[in-house]
MIMAR-447222 format. One record per residue: x, y, z of N, C-alpha, C in turn. Coordinates in steps of 0.2 Angstrom, whole numbers, plus 5000, padded with zeros to 4 digits. Layout:
XYZXYZXYZ
...
//
This chain:
500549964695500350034696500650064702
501050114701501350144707501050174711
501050164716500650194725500850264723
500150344724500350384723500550424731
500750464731501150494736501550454740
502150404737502550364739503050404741
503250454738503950494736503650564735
503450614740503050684738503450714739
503350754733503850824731504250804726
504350744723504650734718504750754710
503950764710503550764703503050824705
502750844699502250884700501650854702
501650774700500750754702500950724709
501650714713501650724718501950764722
501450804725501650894728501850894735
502350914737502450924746501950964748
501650964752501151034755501451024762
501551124761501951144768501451184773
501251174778500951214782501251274786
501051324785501451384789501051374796
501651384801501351394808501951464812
501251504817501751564819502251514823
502951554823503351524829503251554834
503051584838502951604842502651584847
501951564844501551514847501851444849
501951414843502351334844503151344849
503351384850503751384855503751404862
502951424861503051424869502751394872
502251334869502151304871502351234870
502851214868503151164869503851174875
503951244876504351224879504051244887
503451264886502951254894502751184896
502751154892502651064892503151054894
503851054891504551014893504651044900
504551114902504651124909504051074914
503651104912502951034918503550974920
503450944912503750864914504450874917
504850914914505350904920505350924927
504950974930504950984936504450924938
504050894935503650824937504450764941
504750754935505050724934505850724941
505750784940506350804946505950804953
505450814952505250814961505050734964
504950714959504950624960505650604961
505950604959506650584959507150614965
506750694966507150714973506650664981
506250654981505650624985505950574985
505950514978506350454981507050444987
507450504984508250494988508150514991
507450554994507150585001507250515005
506750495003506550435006506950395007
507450365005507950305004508350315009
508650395009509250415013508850415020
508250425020507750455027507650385030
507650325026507550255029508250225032
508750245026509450215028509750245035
509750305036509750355040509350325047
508650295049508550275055508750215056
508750185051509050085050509550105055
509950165053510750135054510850185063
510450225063510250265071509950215075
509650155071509050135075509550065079
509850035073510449995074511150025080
510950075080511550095087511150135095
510550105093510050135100509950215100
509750225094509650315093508950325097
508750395098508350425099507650415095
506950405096506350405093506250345087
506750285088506550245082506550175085
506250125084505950065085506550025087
507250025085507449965084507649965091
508249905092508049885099508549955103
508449975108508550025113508650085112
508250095107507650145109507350165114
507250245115506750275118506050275117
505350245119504950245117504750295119
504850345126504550395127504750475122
505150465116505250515114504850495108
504650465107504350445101503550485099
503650525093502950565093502150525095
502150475094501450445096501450445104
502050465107502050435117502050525118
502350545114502450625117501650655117
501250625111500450695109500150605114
500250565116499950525119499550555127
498850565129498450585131498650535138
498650525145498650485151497950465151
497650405150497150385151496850345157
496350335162496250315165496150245163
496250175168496150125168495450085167
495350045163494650015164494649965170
494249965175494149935180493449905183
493449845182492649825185492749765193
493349765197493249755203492849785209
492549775211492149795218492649755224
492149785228492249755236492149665235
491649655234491549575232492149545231
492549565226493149515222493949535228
493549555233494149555238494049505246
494449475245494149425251494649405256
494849405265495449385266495549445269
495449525268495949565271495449605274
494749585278494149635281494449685284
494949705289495049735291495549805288
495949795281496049845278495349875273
495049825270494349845268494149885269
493849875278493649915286493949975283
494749985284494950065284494850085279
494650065272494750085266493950105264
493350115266492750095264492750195266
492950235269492750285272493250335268
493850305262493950345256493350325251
492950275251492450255244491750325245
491650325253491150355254491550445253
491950455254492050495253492250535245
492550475241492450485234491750515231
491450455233490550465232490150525233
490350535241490250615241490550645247
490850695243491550735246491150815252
490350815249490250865253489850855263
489950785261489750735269490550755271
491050765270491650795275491950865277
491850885268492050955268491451015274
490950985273490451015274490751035286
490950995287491150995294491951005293
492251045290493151035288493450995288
493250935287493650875288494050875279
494750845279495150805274495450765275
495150715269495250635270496150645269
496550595269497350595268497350595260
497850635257497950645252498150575251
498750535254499150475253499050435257
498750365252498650295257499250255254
499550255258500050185257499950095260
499950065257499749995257500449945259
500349945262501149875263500949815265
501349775265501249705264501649635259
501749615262501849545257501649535252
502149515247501949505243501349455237
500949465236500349415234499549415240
499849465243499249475250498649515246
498749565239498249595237498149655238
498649695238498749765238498349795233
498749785227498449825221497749805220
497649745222496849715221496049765225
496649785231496149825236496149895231
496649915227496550005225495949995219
496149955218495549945208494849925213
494749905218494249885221493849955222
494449985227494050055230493850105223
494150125218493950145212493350115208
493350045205492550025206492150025211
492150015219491750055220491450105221
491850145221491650205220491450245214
491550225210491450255203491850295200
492550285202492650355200493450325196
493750365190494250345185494750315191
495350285189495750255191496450245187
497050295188497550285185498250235187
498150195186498650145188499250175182
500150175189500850175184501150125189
501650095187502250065189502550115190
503250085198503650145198504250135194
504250085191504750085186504750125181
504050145178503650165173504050245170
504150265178504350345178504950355176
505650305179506350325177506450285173
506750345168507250295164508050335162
508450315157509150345157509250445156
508650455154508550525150508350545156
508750605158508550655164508050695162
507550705168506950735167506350685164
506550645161506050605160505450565165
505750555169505350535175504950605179
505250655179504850715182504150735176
504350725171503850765167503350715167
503450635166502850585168502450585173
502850625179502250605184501850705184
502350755180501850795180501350785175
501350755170500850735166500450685168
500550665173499950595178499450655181
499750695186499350725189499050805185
499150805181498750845176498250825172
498350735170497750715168497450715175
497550675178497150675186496650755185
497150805185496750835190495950865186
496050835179495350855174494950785175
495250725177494750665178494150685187
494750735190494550725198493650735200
493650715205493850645209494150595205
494850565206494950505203495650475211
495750415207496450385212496850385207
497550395210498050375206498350325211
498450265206498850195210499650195208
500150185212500850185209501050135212
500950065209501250025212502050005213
502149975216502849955219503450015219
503150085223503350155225504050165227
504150095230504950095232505450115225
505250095220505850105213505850185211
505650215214505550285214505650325220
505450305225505350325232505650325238
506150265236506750265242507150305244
507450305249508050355252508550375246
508350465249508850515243509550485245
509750455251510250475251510750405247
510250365246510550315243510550325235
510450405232510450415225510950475223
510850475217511450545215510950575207
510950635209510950685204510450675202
510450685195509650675191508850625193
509150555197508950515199508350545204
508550605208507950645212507650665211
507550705204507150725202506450715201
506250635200505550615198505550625208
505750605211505550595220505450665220
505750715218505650775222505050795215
504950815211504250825208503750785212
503450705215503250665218503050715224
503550725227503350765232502950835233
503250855225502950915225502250915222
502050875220501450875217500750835222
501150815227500750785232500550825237
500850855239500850915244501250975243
501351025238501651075236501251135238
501351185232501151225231500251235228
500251185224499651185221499251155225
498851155225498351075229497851045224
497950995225497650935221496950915223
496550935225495750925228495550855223
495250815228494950755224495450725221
496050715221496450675220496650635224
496650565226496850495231497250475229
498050515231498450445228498750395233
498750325230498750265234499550235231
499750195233500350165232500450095234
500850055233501050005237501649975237
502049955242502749925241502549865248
503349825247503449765248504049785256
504249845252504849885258504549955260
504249965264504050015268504750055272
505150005274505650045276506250075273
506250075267506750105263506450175259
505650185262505350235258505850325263
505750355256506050425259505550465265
506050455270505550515277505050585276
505150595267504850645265504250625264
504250565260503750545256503050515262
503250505266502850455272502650515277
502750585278502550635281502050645282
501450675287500950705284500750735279
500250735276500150785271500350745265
500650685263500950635260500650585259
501050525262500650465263500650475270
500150505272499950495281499750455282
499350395277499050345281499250285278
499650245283500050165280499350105283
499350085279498850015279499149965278
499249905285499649835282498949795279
499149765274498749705271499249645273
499049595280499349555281498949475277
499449435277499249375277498649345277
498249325273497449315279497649235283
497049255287496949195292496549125291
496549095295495949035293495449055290
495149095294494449125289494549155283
494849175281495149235277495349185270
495849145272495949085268495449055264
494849015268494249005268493749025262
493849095263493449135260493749155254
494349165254494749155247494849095241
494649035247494548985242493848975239
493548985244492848995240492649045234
492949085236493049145229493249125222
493849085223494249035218493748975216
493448965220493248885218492448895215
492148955217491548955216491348955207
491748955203491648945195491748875194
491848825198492248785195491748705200
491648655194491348605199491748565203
491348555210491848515213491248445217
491748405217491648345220491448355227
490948305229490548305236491148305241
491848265240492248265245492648305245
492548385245492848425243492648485251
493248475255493048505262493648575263
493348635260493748685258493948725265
493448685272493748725277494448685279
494448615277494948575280495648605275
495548615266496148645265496348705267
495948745270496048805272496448815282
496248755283496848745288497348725288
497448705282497948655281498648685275
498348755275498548805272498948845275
499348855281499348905286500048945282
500049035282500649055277500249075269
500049035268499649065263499349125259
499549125255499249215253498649215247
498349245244498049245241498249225232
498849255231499149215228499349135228
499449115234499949055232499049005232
498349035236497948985236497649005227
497849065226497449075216497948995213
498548995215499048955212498848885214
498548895221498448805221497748785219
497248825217496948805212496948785207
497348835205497548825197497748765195
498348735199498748675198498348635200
497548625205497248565205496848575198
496648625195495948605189496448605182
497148605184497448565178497648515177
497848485187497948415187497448375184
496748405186496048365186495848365178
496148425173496048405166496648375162
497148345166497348305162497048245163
496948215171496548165172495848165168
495748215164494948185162494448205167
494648225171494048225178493548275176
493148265177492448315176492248365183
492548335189492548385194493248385198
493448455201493948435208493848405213
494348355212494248325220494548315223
494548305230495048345238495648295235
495748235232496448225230496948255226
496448295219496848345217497048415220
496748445224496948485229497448465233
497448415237497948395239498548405236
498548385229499048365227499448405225
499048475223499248555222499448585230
499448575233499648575241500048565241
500448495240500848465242501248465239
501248495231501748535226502148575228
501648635230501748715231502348675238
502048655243502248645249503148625248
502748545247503548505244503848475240
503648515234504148505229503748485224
503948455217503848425214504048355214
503448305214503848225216504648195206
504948175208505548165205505448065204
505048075201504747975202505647945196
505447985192506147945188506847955190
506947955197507747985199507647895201
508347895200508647805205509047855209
508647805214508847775223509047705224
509947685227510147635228509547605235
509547565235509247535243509247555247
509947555249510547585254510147655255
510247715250510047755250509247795253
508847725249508247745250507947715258
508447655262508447655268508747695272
509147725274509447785276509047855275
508747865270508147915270507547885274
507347825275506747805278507047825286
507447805289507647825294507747905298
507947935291508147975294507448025294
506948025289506448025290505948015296
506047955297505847925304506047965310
506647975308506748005316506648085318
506448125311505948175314505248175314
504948105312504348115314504248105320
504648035325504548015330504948075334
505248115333505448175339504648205339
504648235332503948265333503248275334
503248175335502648165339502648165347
503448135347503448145356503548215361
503748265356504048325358503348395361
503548405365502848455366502948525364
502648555362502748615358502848605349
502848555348503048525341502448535336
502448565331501948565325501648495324
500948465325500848395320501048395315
501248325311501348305307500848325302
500948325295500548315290500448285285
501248235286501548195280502148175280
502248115280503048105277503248075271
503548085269503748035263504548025261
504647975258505447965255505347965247
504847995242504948005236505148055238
505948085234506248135231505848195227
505548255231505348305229505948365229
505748385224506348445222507248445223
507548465229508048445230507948415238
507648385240507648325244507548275243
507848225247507848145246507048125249
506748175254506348145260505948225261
505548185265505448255269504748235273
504648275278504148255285503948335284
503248355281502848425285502548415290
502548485293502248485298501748555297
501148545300500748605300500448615306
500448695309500248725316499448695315
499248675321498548675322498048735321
498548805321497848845321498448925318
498348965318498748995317499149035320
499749065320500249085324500549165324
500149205331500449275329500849255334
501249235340502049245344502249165344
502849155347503049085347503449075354
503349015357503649025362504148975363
504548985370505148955369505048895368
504648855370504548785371504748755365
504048795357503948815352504648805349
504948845350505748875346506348785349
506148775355506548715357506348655351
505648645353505548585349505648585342
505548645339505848645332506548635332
507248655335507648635336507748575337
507348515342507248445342507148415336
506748465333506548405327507048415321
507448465320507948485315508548425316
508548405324509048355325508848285324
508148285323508048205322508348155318
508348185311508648165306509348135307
509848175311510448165310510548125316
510148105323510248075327510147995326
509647965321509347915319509747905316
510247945311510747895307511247875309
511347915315511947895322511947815324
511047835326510747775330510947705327
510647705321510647635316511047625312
511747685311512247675305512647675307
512847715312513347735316513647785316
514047815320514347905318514947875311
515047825307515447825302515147835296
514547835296514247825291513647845289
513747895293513047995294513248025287
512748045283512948065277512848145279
512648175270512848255272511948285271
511448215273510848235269510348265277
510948295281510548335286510948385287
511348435284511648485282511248535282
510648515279510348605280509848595284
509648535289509248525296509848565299
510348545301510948585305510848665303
510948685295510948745293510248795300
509848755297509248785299509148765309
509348725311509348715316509848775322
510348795316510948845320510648925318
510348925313510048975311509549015319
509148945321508548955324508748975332
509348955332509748945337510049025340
510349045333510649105336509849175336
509449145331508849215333508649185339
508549145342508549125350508849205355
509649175351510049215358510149295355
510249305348510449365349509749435346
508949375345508449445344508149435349
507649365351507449355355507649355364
508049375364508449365371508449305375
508049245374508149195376508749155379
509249185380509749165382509849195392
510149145395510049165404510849215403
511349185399512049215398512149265395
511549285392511949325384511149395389
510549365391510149415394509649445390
509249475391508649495388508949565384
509149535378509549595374509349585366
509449635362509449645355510249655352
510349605351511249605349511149645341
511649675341511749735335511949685327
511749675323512149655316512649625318
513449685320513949665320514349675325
514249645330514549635338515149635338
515349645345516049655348516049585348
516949575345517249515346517149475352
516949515357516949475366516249425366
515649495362515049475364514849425359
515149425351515149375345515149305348
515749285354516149245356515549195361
515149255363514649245368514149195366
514049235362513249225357513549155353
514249135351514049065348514149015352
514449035359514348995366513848965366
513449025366512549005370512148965362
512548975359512048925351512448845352
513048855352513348815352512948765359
513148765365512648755371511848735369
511448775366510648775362510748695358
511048705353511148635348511348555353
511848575357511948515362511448495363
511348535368510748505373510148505370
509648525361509548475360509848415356
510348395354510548335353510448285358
510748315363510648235370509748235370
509648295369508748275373508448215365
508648245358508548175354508648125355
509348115356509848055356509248025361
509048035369508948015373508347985370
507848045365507148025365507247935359
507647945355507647905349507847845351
508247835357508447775361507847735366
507447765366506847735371506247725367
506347755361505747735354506147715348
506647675348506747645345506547595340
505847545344505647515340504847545335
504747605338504347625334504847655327
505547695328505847705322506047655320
505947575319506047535315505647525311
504947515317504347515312503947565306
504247635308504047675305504647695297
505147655298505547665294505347615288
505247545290505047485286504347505282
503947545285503247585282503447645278
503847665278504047715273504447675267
504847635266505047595262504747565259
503947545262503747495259502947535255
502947605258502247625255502647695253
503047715255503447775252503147855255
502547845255502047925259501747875263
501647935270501247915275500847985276
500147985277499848035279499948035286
499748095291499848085298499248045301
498748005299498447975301498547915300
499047895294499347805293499947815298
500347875300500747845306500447835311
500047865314499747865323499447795320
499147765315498947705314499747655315
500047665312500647595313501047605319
501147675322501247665330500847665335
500247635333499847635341499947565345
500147535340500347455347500947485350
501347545349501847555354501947595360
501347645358500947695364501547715366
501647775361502147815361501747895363
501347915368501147955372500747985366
501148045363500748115359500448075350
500848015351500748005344499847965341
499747945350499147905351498647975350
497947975346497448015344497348015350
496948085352496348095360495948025361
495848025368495647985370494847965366
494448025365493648015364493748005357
494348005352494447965347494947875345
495147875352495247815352495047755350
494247755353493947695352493547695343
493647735340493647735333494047725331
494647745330495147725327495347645327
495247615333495247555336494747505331
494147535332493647485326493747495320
493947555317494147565310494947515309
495547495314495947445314495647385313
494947345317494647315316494447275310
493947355307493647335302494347325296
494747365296495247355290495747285288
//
C-alpha cells in the first residue's frame, strides 16, 4: 500500500497546501534577527583581537622594561594599584621594654613620648619639641628599634620608608613620594614618620646633579617650609651622619642628633637577658661572664650569638643552652669558623704552634697588653692560628703603653719564628700581624701625635713629600724598637715558648686558664694568677 502524502501535489488525493503570509511582516523580522546576531557576533569577535593585540602589546613592552607592567623592569610606582595606593601607617607593638642597652638615648627620647601623649603640657607654656630627631650610630646598635619603640609607646600611628624607597630613574618620582608621606601624615597627626638610612636621600647637593635634588629639596620643604606640620616627629637614622646635607641638619630640621652607641657591660647584660629570657638555659649558664667577654658587641651581633648557640644546641639534641654552646657562638662570631677537614703538614702545624706561642707569651709578659682569652692552632676561617685577647672592662681612650703593647704582641708571632727556625725559614703567616702592626704605627704618629719628632700634630690625608718622609721615619723607628723589645722578651722565656708550643700541638685549644696552668712552674711574672688566687690554683693542680 503506498504511504499517502509521499509525493504532494502530484495527484488530486495528494494536494500541496499553500499558506499565504504578508511579506511585509516576514521580512522584517527576519531581517531584525539577522542584524542582532550579526552585531552579537561582531562585537565578540572585535573583543577577542581586542584582547589578544592588548596582551601581545604589554608581553612585548613588558619584555623591553616598559612602563606600568610586571615584567622584569618595570616601574612599580606607575602602576594603577601604587598610584590610587593610600600610605598607610605601620603596625607596631614595640614599647620601651623591648629596648635594652641604649638608657641614655631612651633618657632623651621619653620627653617626645610624653609629649606625643599630651601636646598641651608644652604648648600650654610655648614650648616646641624639635620637629627632626636624627639617630646615628652603628650599625646594629638599635636605631630603628628605639623609633617603633617611641611610637608604641605612645600610641600614636607610625610610618616607617627607606631612603631608598623615594628615588628611583623617573624624575619627580621621589618628590611626589615624600609629598604623599607627609599628607597622609598630616590626617594621621600626631604620628612619627621614621626614614630610615636618610643618607640615600640626604647627602650633600654638591655630590648630585639635576633631578637627583629634587626629592632632598621637597624633604626640606616639607619639614620646615612654608606649611607647618604640627604633630608631625620626623625621625630618621643613618650610619654616615657626616655626609648629611648642612641644610637637612639646621635648626628647625633635624635639630636634635642622638648617638645610640654601642652598649656597655651592663647594657650587654641586659640585652642578653632579653634574648635569652624565652629560651631554657642550663644552670651553668653565667650571662654576666658572657657579657664580659663580649666587649664591641652590639645588639645585633649578641641577637646573632644567640641564635648560633640554640641552633648549635638543637642539632646536639640538647634540651637546654649551655655556657659551652654560648661559647661556641662567641668564638665563631669572634674567630672564624673552625676548618677541622683542612690538612696541616706537621711542619706546618709546628710552626703555627710557635708562632702562636709567641704572642701569647709577649702578651702575658707585656704591660698594658689585653688578657688572653684563647689560643688555638685549628684553622679558623682564613688563619692557620690565632690567640684572642679581650680588655678586662671596657675602653673609651687608649693609652700609649696600650697602643705599644699591641704593637709588641703583633711582633710576637714573627719573632718566635726567627727564634726557633731561623731568619731563613720565617714564613709569610705574619704578613697581616705586620700589616696591622704598621697600620697601628702610623695612627700613633700622624692622628694621635704620639711621636717626640713628628710632635703633637694631626697630619692632613695627603702630606708634603718632607713631612710623608717624616712620618715613615717615626713608624719605621715605632716597628724597631718594638721588635728588639720582643726579640729580647722571647729570648729570656724561651723555655716557657717551648712548653707552650708542645701544649698547642698536643691539645690544639687552650683557654687562658690552661695556659697560666702549664706556665706556672716558670713564674713568668704577669702570666702567674693574683696572688689571693694562687693558693687555689695550686690545690686544684694537686687535686688534678
Amino acid at each position: 500500500m503506498e504511504e499517502p502524502f509521499v509525493n504532494p501535489g502530484v495527484s488530486e488525493k495528494q494536494p500541496l497546501h499553500v499558506v499565504m503570509v504578508d511579506p511585509k511582516i516576514s521580512n522584517r523580522s527576519s531581517r531584525l534577527a539577522h542584524e542582532v546576531i550579526s552585531t552579537i557576533l561582531f562585537t565578540i569577535a572585535v573583543g577577542l583581537v581586542w584582547l589578544m593585540g592588548a596582551a601581545a602589546l604589554q608581553k612585548y613592552i613588558g619584555s623591553l622594561g616598559g612602563i606600568g607592567t610586571p615584567g622584569v623592569g618595570s616601574s612599580s610606582s606607575y602602576s594603577p594599584k601604587e598610584l590610587n595606593k593610600e600610605v598607610m601607617p605601620e603596625k607596631n607593638v614595640k614599647t620601651f621594654k623591648d629596648v635594652r642597652g641604649c638608657d641614655d638615648a631612651k633618657q632623651e627620647l621619653e620627653e617626645v613620648v610624653e609629649y606625643l601623649k599630651n601636646p598641651s603640657k608644652f604648648t600650654r607654656l610655648g614650648g616646641k619639641l624639635p620637629k627632626g630627631i636624627l639617630l646615628t650610630g652603628s650599625p646594629g646598635t638599635g636605631k630603628t628599634l628605639l623609633a617603633k619603640a617611641i611610637a608604641g609607646e605612645a600610641g600614636v600611628p607610625f610610618f616607617y620608608r627607606a631612603g631608598s624607597e623615594f628615588e628611583e630613574m623617573f624624575v619627580g618620582v621621589g618628590a611626589r613620594r615624600v609629598r604623599s608621606l607627609f599628607q597622609a601624615a598630616k590626617k594621621k597627626a600626631p604620628c612619627i614618620i621614621f626614614i630610615d638610612e636618610i643618607d640615600a636621600v640626604g647627602s650633600t647637593r654638591k655630590q648630585w646633579e639635576g633631578h637627583t635634588k629634587k626629592t632632598l629639596h621637597q624633604l626640606l620643604v616639607e619639614m620646615d617650609g612654608f606649611e607647618q606640620n604640627e604633630g608631625i616627629i620626623v625621625m630618621a637614622a643613618t650610619n654616615l651622619p657626616d655626609i648629611l646635607d648642612p641644610a637637612l641638619k639646621r635648626p628647625g630640621r633635624f635639630d636634635r642628633h642622638i648617638v645610640v652607641p654601642n652598649p656597655d657591660v651592663r647594657g650587654r647584660q641586659e640585652i642578653l637577658e632579653l634574648y635569652l629570657q624565652d629560651k631554657p638555659l642550663a644552670d651553668d649558664v653565667d650571662v654576666k661572664a658572657i657579657a664580659r667577654g663580649t666587649p664591641g658587641f652590639n645588639g645585633a651581633d649578641l641577637a646573632n650569638l644567640v641564635n648560633i648557640a640554640a641552633i648549635k644546641a638543637a642539632v646536639e639534641g640538647a634540651e637546654k643552652l649551655t655556657a659551652s654552646q654560648l661559647e661556641f657562638a662567641k668564638d665563631r662570631i669572634m674567630m672564624g669558623t673552625e676548618r677541622k677537614t683542612m690538612f696541616l703538614t706537621e711542619e706546618s702545624k709546628k710552626l703555627t704552634a710557635y708562632h702562636e706561642s709567641g704572642h701569647a707569651i709577649v702578651a702575658l709578659n707585656t704591660e698594658g697588653a689585653h688578657p688572653i682569652h684563647k689560643a688555638t692552632i685549628m684553622p679558623r676561617g682564613s688563619a692557620l692560628g690565632m690567640v684572642t685577647q679581650l680588655p678586662s672592662s671596657d675602653e673609651t681612650s687608649i693609652s700609649k703603653k696600650q697602643l705599644l703593647a699591641r704593637l709588641d704582641v703583633c711582633m710576637g708571632g714573627r719573632v718566635a719564628e726567627e727564634l726557633i727556625f731561623s731568619l731563613d725559614h720565617v714564613t709569610t703567616g705574619a704578613s697581616r700581624d705586620l700589616n696591622t702592626a704598621t697600620e697601628l704605627a702610623q695612627y700613633m704618629v700622624s692622628i694621635c701625635g704620639m711621636s717626640d719628632v713628628i710632635g703633637p700634630i694631626h697630619i692632613k690625608e695627603r702630606p708634603g713629600s718632607e713631612m710623608q718622609s717624616r712620618i715613615d721615619a717615626e713608624v719605621i723607628k715605632l716597628l724597631r724598637e718594638a721588635y728588639n723589645r720582643v726579640k729580647a722578651l722571647l729570648k729570656k722565656h724561651e723555655k716557657a715558648l717551648h712548653a707552650l708550643a708542645n701544649a698547642l700541638l698536643e691539645y690544639e685549644t687552650l683557654s687562658a686558664e690552661e695556659i697560666r696552668r702549664i706556665l706556672l712552674p716558670y713564674n713568668e711574672g704577669r702570666l702567674l694568677v693574683e696572688p689571693q688566687e694562687q693558693q687555689q690554683v695550686e690545690e686544684e693542680l694537686v687535686l688534678a
